[in-house]
C-alpha positions, 0 to 999 in steps of 0.5 A: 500500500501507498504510505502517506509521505510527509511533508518533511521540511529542510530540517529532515537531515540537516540538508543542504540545498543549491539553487540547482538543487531547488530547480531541480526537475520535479517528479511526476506522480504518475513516473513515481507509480509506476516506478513503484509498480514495477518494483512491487511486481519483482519482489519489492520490499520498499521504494523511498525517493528523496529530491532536494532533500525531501521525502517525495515518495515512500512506499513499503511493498509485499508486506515490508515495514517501511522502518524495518533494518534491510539487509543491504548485501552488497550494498554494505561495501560503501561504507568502505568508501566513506571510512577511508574517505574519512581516514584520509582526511585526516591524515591516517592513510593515503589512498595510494599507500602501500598496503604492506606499510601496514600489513606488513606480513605482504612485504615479502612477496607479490602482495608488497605493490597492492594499495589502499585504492587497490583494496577498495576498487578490488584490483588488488589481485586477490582472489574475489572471495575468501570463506562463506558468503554468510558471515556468521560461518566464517571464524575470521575474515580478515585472517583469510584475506591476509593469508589468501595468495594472490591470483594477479599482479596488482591493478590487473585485474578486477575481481569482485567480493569479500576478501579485498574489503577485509584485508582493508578492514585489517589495515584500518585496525592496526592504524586505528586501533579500533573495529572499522565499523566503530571508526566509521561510526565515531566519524561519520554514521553518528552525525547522520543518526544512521546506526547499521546492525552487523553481520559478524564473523566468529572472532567478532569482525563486522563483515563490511563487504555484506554485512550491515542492515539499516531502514530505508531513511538511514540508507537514504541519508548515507546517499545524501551525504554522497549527493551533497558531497561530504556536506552535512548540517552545515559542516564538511562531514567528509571532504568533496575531493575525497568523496569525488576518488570514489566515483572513479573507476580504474583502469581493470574496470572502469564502471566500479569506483571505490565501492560505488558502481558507476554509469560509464562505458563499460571497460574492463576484465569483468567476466563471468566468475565476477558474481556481481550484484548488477547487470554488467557481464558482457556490457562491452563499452555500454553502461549500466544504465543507458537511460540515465546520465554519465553522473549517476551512481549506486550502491548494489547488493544481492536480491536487488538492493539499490541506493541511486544517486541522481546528481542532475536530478539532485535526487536519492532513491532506496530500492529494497528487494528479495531477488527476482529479475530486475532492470536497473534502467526499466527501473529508472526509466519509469522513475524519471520518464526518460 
């Protein structure tokens, strides 16, 4: 059913709004509809569009509470991008550090040319997965990922899932001194009252490539701090330049920045053992989205879990599923009448 949206004034997250962001072209009610529709019919859990930091559209679908924690999947490993972002800022790594400056049991072999940018846009050369999918059946992540031997040189080649994220992990510990997922919290999800439940393996590591569930509205203020790049309530949360090397995609593959997917000509070495959350096997040179501009961007994960980024329509849209078939640009489409 069609939840009541309320009027929701600036204040709604401490939003701030360009004159090019106010004139920003309105959505249509119907487009809205029927975007709603199509996500409904595949197995649609929720649909929540912001546009110039307002609510202008919330639905809960197949019987979803609306304020209910979602699992993110996928979705989760943006959370990388912003943590090394904010560690960035302030000086406690550098994108493009040497990774076995830290860990420093890769010095002695392959491992030693991997980076920080490597770990977080999966170009590293390891292998794309260590363990289980499911968290809770692994006993330590991190330790997997150390250990995993590796299957290319570094910034070959691009292979998709969650052992990269946890070698991150790792690293942040032993410069932080702290769990990543406490660190990111500290420094950016307390300011925008966002609070994800983890996944964890058995030694306690949050898992940060799948592991985070959060409610719609909480995944949508994570969307608008990238939107309004790194500003919030009136602060420099996280610095624009910073923000702006996670849209960009490497040279292994060039539609996945650091933890975002992005809507460029797609270039690379992904191919079928990549099990991948989007529709990007085989796209040779298209985009991901063909009906949408070049600036757009998303946060993906498995059964269909989307957070877009509309920068030309200065908008934010949440899309929580439990798989199915699904068109990003179907989807995409009807929303905004392209």
């Amino acid at each position: 059913m069609r939840l009541p949206v309320p009027l929701l004034p600036l204040v709604l997250t401490g939003l701030l709004l360009s004159s090019a962001a106010r004139a920003a072209t309105p959505f249509q009610s119907a487009d809205l509809a029927r975007a709603a529709g199509y996500s409904q019919a595949h197995r649609g859990d929720a649909v929540l569009v912001w546009q110039g930091g307002r609510e202008v559209f919330a639905q809960a679908q197949n019987g979803f509470d609306l304020n209910a924690p979602h699992v993110l999947a996928s979705g989760s490993k943006t959370f990388g991008c912003l943590l090394a972002v904010a560690l960035q800022d302030t000086g406690t790594l550098r994108l493009d550090e040497r990774a076995a400056d830290t860990l420093t049991e890769w010095r002695g072999d392959a491992r030693r040319d991997i980076t920080v940018r490597q770990l977080l846009n999966f170009t590293g050369g390891l292998p794309g997965n260590v363990g289980s999918p499911i968290p809770t059946l692994n006993r330590d992540l991190s330790g997997a990922a150390l250990a995993a031997a590796p299957t290319a040189p570094a910034g070959q080649v691009f292979h998709y899932g969650n052992a990269h994220l946890a070698a991150f992990a790792e690293l942040v510990r032993r410069k932080t001194g702290q769990e990543p997922e406490v660190t990111l919290q500290a420094r950016v999800l307390d300011t925008l009252d966002v609070h994800p439940v983890w996944a964890r393996d058995r030694v306690g590591h949050a898992d940060l490539a799948g592991g985070a569930r959060l409610n719609a509205r909480e995944w949508a203020r994570v969307g608008q701090l990238l939107l309004q790049g790194g500003q919030w309530q009136g602060r420099t949360l996280l610095s624009a330049a910073g923000l702006a090397e996670c849209r960009q995609g490497s040279a292994a593959l060039s539609v996945y920045g650091l933890n975002l997917w992005l809507n460029v000509p797609t270039n690379g070495t992904l191919d079928s053992g990549d099990t991948v959350p989007v529709a990007a096997l085989n796209l040779k040179g298209d985009r991901l989205v063909p009906s949408q501009p070049t600036d757009v961007y998303m946060a993906a994960g498995a059964a269909n879990q989307r957070l877009y980024v509309l920068p030309d329509r200065n908008t934010v849209i949440v899309r929580f599923g439990r798989g199915g078939d699904w068109s990003d640009d179907t989807f995409l489409r009807l929303l905004t009448g392209r």
